[in-house]
Structure formats: C-alpha cells, structure tokens
C-alpha positions in Angstrom: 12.3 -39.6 22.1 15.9 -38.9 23.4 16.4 -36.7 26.3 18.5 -34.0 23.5 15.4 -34.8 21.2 12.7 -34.0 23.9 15.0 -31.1 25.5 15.2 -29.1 22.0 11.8 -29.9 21.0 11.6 -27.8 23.8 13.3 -25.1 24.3 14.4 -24.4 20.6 12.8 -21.5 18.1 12.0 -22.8 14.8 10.0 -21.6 12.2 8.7 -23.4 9.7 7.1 -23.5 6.1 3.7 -22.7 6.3 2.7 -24.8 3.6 4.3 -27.7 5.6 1.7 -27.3 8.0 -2.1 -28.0 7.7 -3.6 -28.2 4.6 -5.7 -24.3 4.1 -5.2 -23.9 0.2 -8.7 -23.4 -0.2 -8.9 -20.6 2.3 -5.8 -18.9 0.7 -6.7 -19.8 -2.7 -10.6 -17.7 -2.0 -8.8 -14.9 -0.1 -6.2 -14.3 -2.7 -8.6 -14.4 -5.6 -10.8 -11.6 -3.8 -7.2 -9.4 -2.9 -6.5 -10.0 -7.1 -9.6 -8.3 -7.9 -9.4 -5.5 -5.6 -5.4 -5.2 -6.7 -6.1 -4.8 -10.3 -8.8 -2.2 -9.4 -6.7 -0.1 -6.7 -3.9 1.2 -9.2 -3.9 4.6 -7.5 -5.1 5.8 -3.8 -8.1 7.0 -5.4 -8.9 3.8 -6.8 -8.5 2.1 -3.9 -10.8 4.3 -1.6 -13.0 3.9 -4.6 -13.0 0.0 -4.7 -13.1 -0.3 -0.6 -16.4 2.0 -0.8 -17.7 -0.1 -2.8 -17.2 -3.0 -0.5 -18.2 -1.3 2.3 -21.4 -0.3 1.2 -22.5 -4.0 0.2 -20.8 -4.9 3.6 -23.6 -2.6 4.9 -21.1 0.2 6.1 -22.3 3.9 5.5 -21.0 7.3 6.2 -20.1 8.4 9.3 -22.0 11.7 11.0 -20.9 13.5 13.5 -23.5 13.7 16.3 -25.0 10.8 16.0 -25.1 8.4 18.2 -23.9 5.1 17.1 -24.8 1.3 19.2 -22.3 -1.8 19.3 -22.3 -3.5 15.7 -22.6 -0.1 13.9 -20.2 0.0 10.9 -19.0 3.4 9.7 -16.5 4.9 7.4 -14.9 8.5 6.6 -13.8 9.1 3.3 -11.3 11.4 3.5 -10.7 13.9 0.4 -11.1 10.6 -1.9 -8.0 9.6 -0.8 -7.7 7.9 2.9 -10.5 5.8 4.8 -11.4 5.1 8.8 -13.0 2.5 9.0 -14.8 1.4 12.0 -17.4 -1.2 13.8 -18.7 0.2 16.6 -17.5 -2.4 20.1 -19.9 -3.3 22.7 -17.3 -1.4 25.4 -16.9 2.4 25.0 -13.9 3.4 23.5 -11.9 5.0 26.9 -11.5 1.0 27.2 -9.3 1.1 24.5 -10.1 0.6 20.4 -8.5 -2.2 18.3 -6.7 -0.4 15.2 -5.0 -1.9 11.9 -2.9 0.7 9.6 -1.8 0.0 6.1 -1.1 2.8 3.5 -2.9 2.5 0.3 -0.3 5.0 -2.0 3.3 2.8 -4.1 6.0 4.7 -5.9 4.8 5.6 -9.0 5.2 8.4 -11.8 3.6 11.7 -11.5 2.8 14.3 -14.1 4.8 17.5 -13.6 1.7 20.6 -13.1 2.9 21.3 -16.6 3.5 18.2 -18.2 2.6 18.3 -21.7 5.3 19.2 -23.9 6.9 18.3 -27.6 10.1 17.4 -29.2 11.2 16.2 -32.4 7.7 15.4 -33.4 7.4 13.5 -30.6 4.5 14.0 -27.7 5.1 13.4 -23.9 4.8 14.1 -20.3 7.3 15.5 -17.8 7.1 13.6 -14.5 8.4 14.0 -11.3 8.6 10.2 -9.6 6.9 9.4 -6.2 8.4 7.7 -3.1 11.4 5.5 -3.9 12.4 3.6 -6.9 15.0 2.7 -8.8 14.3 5.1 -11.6 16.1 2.1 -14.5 13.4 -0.2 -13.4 10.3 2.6 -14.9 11.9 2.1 -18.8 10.1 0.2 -21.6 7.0 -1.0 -19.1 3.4 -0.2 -20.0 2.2 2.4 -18.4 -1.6 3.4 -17.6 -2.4 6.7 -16.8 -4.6 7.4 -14.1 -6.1 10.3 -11.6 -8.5 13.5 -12.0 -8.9 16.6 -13.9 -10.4 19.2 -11.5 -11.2 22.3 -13.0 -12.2 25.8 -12.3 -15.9 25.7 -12.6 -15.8 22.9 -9.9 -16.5 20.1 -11.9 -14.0 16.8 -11.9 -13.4 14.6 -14.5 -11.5 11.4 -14.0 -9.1 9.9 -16.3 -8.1 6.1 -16.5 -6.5 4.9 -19.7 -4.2 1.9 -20.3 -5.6 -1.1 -18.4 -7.6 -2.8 -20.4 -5.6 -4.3 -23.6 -8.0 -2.4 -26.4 -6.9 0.7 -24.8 -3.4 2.8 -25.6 -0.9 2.0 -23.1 2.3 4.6 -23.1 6.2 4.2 -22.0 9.1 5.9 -21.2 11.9 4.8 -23.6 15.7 3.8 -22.7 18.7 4.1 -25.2 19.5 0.9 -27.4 22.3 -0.9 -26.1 24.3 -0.4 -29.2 24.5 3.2 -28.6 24.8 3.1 -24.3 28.2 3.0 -23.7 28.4 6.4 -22.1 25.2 5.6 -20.3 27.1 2.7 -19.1 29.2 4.4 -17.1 27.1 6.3 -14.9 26.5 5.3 -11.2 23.7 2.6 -11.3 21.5 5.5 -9.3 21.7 7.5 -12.4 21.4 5.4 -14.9 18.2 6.8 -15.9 18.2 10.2 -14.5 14.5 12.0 -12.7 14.2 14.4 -15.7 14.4 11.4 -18.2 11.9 9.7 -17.1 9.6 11.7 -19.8 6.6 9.5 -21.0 5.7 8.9 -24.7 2.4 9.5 -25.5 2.0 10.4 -29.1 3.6 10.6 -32.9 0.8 12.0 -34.4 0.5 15.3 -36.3 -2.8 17.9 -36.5 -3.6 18.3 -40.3 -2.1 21.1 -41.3 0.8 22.0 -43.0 1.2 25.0 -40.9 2.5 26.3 -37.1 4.5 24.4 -34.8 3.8 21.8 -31.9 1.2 20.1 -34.7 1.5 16.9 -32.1 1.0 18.1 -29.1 -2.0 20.1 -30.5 -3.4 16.8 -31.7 -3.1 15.2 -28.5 -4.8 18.2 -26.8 -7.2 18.0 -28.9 -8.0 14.5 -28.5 -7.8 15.4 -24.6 -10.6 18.3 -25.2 -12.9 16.2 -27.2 -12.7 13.3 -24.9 -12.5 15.2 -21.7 -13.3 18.3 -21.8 -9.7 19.9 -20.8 -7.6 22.7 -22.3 -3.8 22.9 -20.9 -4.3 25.0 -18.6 -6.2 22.0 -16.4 -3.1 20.3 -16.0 -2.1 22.8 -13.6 -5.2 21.2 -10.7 -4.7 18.0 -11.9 -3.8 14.5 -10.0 -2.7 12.2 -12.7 -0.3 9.1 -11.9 1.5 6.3 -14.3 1.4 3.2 -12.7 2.5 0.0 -14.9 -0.6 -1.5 -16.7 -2.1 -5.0 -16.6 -3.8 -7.0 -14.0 -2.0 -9.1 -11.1 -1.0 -12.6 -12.2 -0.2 -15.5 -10.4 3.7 -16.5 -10.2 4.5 -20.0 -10.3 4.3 -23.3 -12.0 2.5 -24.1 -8.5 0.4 -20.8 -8.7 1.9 -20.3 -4.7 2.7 -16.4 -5.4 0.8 -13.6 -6.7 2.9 -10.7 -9.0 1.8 -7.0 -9.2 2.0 -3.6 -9.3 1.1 -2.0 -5.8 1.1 -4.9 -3.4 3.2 -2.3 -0.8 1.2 -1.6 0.7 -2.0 -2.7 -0.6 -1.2 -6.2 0.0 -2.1 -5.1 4.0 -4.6 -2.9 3.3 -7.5 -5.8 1.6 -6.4 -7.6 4.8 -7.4 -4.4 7.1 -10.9 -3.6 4.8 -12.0 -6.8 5.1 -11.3 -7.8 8.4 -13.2 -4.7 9.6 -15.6 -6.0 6.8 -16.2 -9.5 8.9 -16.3 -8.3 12.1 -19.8 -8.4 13.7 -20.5 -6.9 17.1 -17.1 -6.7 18.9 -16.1 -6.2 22.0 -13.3 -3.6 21.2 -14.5 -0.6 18.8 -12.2 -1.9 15.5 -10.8 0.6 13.5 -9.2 0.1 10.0 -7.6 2.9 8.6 -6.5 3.4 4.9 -4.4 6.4 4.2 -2.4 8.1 1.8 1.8 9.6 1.8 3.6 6.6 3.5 5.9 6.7 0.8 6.9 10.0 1.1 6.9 10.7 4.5 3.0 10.3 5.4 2.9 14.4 5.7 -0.4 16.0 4.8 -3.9 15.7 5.5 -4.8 12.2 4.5 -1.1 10.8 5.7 -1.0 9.3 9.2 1.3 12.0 10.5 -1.8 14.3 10.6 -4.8 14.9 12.8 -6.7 12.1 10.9 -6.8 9.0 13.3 -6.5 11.1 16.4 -9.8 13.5 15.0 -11.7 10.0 14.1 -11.3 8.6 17.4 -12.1 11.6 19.4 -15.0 11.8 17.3 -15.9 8.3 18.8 -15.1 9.1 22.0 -17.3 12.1 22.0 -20.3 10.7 20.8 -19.9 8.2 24.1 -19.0 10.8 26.0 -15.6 9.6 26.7 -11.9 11.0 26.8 -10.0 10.7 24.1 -6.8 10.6 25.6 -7.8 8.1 27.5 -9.0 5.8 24.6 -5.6 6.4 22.5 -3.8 5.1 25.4 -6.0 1.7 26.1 -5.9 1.5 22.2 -3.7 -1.6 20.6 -2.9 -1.5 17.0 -1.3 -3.4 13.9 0.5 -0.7 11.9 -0.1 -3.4 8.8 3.2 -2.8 6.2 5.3 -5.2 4.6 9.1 -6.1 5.3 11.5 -7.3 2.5 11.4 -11.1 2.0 15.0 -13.0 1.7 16.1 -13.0 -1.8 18.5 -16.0 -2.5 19.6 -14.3 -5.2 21.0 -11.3 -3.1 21.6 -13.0 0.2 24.5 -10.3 0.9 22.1 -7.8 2.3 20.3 -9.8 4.9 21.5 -11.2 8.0 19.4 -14.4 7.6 18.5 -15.2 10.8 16.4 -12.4 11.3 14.7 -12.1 7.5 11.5 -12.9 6.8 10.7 -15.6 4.3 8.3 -16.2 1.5 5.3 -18.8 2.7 6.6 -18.2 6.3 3.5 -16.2 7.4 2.8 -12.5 8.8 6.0 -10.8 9.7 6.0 -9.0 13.2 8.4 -6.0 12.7 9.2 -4.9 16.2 11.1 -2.3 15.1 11.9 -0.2 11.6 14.4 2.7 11.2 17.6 2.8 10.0 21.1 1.7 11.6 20.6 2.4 15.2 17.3 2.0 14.7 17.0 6.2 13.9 13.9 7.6 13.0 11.3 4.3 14.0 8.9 3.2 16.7 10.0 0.3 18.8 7.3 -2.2 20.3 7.4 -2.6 24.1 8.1 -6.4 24.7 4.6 -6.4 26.5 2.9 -5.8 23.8 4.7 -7.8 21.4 4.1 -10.9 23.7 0.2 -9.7 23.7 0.5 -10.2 19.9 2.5 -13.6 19.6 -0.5 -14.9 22.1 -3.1 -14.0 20.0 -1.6 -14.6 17.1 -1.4 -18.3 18.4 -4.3 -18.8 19.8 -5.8 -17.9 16.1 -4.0 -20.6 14.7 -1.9 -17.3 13.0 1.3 -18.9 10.7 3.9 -15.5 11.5 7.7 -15.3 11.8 9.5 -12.0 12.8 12.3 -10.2 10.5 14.3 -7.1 10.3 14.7 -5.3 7.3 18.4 -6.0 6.1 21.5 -5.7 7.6 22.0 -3.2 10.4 24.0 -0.9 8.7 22.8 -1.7 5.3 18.5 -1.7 6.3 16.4 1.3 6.6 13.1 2.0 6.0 9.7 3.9 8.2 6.2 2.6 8.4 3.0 4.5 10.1 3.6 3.0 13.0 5.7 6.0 14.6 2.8 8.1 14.2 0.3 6.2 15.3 2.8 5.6 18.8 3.1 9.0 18.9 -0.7 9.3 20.1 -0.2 6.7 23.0 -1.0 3.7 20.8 0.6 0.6 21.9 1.4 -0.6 18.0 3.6 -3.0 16.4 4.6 -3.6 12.6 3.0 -6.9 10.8 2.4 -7.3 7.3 3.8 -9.2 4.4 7.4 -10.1 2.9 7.5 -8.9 -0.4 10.1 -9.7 -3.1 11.2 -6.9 -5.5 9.8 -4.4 -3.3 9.1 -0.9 -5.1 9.6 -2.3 -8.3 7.0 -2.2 -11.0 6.5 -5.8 -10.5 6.3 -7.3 -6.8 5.9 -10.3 -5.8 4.4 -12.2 -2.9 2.7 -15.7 -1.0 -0.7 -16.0 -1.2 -0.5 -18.1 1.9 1.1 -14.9 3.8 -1.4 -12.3 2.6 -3.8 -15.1 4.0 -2.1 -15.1 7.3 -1.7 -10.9 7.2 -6.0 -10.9 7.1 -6.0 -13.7 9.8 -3.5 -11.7 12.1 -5.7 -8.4 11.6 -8.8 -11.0 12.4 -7.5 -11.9 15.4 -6.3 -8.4 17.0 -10.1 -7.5 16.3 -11.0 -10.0 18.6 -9.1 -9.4 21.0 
C-alpha cells in the first residue's frame, strides 16, 4: 500500500453502501417483515398504541401503577388517552443515574373529518375535511382512502370505525377535475392546485327510497351509519375519524431492497423504539421508549412531547426509588428517533449532497433540525454526539449523518427540542425516507434494520 493510499485510508471520511458490507439480509429481511405487519395495522395513532399493546402484553409488559414498587427487569407501559405510549424496563441502577430514552412520534399527515362533516350536493354524498400536518394537498386526489378512528358518544360508550382496508370493503376518494376541462386549474400556484376546502371525500351516490324530501343520499348514508353503528349526526360532533390511503405496505423493487407505505414518518422509528424496549432484558440503564401523538402539528397537547408526559413518567420512576427527578432528566441520554429526507436523484437541486442522507446508507444522526439558521431546533452537544458514533460502532451500527436540504431551502422540527428542554442530552436518528409526507413513502429495509440496531445499542449503553 502506497504512502497516499495508507495516508487517506486514514484520515479520510467515507461512507459507504451498507449492502456493500457484510452479508445481514436475513436479519433485515425478519425485521422488515415484522415492521410490515405492524405498518399495515398502525394506520392511525390509535391503531398503533393498539398494535404496540398488543405486543407488549405477549412481550410480558403490563400496566404501570403508581406506588408500586417496581425491581430491575420490570417492564411497564402507560397508555396515554389511547393515543401515546411510555414504555419502560426497569435498569438495575436507579434512575438519578440517568435513564436511556428513544422518541419517535406515531401520528403522519392525513385527512381529518370536519366536527360536521357529512354533507350533500348534487346527489352526491361526502365529507368535509380539514388536512393534518403538512402535505401537498394535489398528492390526496384519486387515492383510496380508508376511513378510520372513533365514535364517542354522550352516554359514554365508544364505537370504533375502520372501513376501507381490506379489498371486500368500500374504499372512498376525493376526486380531481379531468384534464380536458383543467386549464384554469392549471394556472394556479402548484400550492393551490387543489385547494383545503376541496379536499371533500366521496362517499356515496345512493338515494333513500322515496320519491319525497331532500338530502335522500345523505339520509341513506346515515342510515347505513345508524344501523351499522349506532350513530345519528349529531355524533360526528365527539368524533376522531381520519382518512388515511388504503392498502397494505408493499415491497419496492425488482430486488425487494425497499419497503412503500402509508405512515412510515414516523412509524418507521417507532417499531424500532417498541421493540427494542421489547428485547431488552435486565438493563443497566432504566430504558424508556416513548410513543406519542402531534409531531406533525407542533407536538402541543396532552399526548404530544411538548407536554408534561415524559417529564410526569420519569418522575413517577424516580419517586417510586426515591430519587430526584431533576437529577435523573439531566444524567438521562436519549434518541429522539425521526426520519430525515433521503437524496432524491431525481430532485438533486434541493440538497447540498455532501451532507444528505442516502437510501441503504444506514441510521441517520441529525445533529441538528430547524430551519435556515438553524431557528426553532435543538442542537446536539459534540460530546454527546461522539458518545453516540462510539456506540453506534462498537454495535456494528451501519449510520451516516445528513441535514435536511439546503440551508436556506431545509426546514423541519422533531421531538427532540422538547425532550432537551427537560435536561436530556438527545440527538436526532432515524431513517431517510423518499417521498416524505406523501401518501406513498418509501424506504430501505436495511436502514429501518439499522434504526432498531441503533435504539438496541443506546439501551445498552
């Protein structure tokens, strides 16, 4: 080997192909299988708290109470309102030594129904929505849509709703103008292409039987609603109902390497999070895994980050050890798990390429979000970041570090802010995600692989 040779073997940064390296496609193929089956069943935040329960409780996890006293290996959860999860293994040290936590956000843009939705038009029956987090609003025409969340209704009782998924079911749409007729439409700005109040879903053509009054459709569709569950109008107004495109994740590929979806921001990094709590034993750190709700708007309310939630679940903890709290946020080291945008050759303009993450290149580390002058984000201390890139090698962990776009062109928030805000030393690492926000995402099976083997590794640690 040359001196130049040896002296940039050296002293050089490269990153490479993961699927270059060591042979692990049965690992990834197994892990991406089980993060498919969880996908298709976590359309919605509920339905994701409802699928992790369900692992949890075969993983032997059950519900947290306060005043107990809990021993190293103890695995608890709190559900919170149906709609956010803490997750936690109980460490062998107290938690004033510091907890090991791991963030993802288990809400994506989607469609929700107006409180009074239901309305008709030309013989015609649909739903007024108002959309959720950001999307481009042309991308939500002519896709299936399932329809999926709760009834709650004055007596107390709940009913849940899910129709559209499986393919003997009705699915509905929101329909766009033929091209024929859009030249107007054409001229908008690209933003308002499809306007908010057009996003209107169809959901039925159909008639009562009677040759008299008015609204004869959407009678017949609240009438179906009533017989089926129960409802009159009126329920609409306490209800949580969300269309989210239909159909199951698929894999993407003549090679079968990538995994499309609905969902996979942030989901993606929350199966890694669940089930690395899930395979940790008896650690030495207390590990936490929290799932929770309104990243995409902000992560305000009670089952968003930027709420009491992870500071009241770990002062629960430390109570029960008789501990300070304080003291345990600041000792505490944490993964706020959310994906970055992966380099799109296809729109290379928007990236400075250097500093983009790449499909099949691993876990990205995000050291810092925000927009332009890096407003409105949390920015890892170098410490800690080395304390992750030594872990993260020592585990074998395939990562690479990106940005998201162009400085004056990127923007975007994560958890992580929050969770820094307590005195968490925490750093951004999750997945790069093609078409991010649209109804149909797309991502590596090898990097969720090495997301779940990152989160792994911080737990044991």
């Amino acid at each position: 080997m040359s001196d130049y040779t040896e002296l940039k073997e050296k002293l050089f940064y490269t990153q490479k192909n993961g699927l270059l390296k060591e042979d692990i496609s049965v690992e990834v193929e197994e892990f991406s299988n089980g993060y498919k089956d969880f996908l298709g069943a976590s359309k919605t935040e509920r339905l994701c708290v409802k699928k992790s329960l369900e692992i949890l409780k075969k993983a032997g996890f059950s519900e947290f109470s306060y005043g107990k006293e809990y021993k190293a290996g103890d695995r608890v959860f709190i559900n919170n309102r149906g709609k956010a999860l803490a997750i936690a293994v109980i460490g062998q040290k107290t938690v004033d030594n510091g907890t090991r936590i791991a963030a993802a956000h288990i809400d994506s843009p989607r469609l929700d129904l107006k409180p009074n939705p239901l309305y008709e038009d030309s013989e015609l029956a649909l739903f007024k929505t108002h959309y959720y987090g950001g999307i481009k609003k042309y991308q939500w025409t002519t896709v299936p849509l399932a329809l999926h969340g709760v009834f709650c209704k004055k007596d107390g009782t709940t009913v849940e709703v899910s129709i559209g998924e499986d393919e003997n079911e009705p699915c509905f749409v929101v329909t766009d103008l033929l091209p024929h007729l859009a030249a107007a439409q054409y001229k908008r700005p690209a933003g308002e292409l499809i306007r908010g109040e057009e996003l209107n879903v169809l959901i039925g053509s159909r008639p009562f039987l009677d040759d008299e009054g008015s609204e004869l459709v959407k009678l017949n569709i609240l009438k179906m609603l009533n017989e089926k569950y129960g409802i009159v109008e009126e329920d609409f107004l306490s209800a949580e109902l969300e269309c989210v495109p239909a159909g199951k994740p698929r894999d993407v590929g003549f090679d079968l390497s990538m995994i499309g979806s609905y969902g996979h921001d942030d989901r993606v990094c929350a199966y890694p999070c669940l089930m690395a709590a899930v395979d940790a034993k008896t650690p030495e750190y207390t590990v936490i895994s929290i799932l929770a709700d309104k990243e995409e708007v902000g992560s305000d309310g009670n089952t968003g980050l930027n709420s009491a939630f992870l500071e009241q679940f770990i002062g629960f903890l430390a109570e029960m050890q008789g501990v300070n709290k304080d003291i345990a946020l600041c000792n505490s080291k944490c993964l706020s798990a959310d994906v970055n945008a992966a380099f799109d050759p296809t729109f290379p303009d928007v990236m400075e390429k250097k500093n983009a993450a790449c499909i099949n290149y691993g876990a990205v580390i995000t050291k810092y979000t925000g927009a332009r002058g890096k407003g409105d984000t949390s920015d890892a201390s170098a410490e800690f970041v080395a304390f992750i890139r030594k872990i993260l090698d020592e585990n074998n962990v395939i990562w690479q570090t990106g940005e998201l776009g162009k400085v004056d062109l990127g923007g975007g928030g994560t958890v992580a802010k929050y969770i820094a805000n307590l005195g968490v030393d925490v750093v951004d690492l999750g997945v790069p995600v093609l078409s991010m926000h649209a109804p149909f995402e797309v991502v590596s099976k090898l990097d969720v692989y090495m997301t779940y083997k990152a989160v792994k590794a911080l737990f044991q640690n």
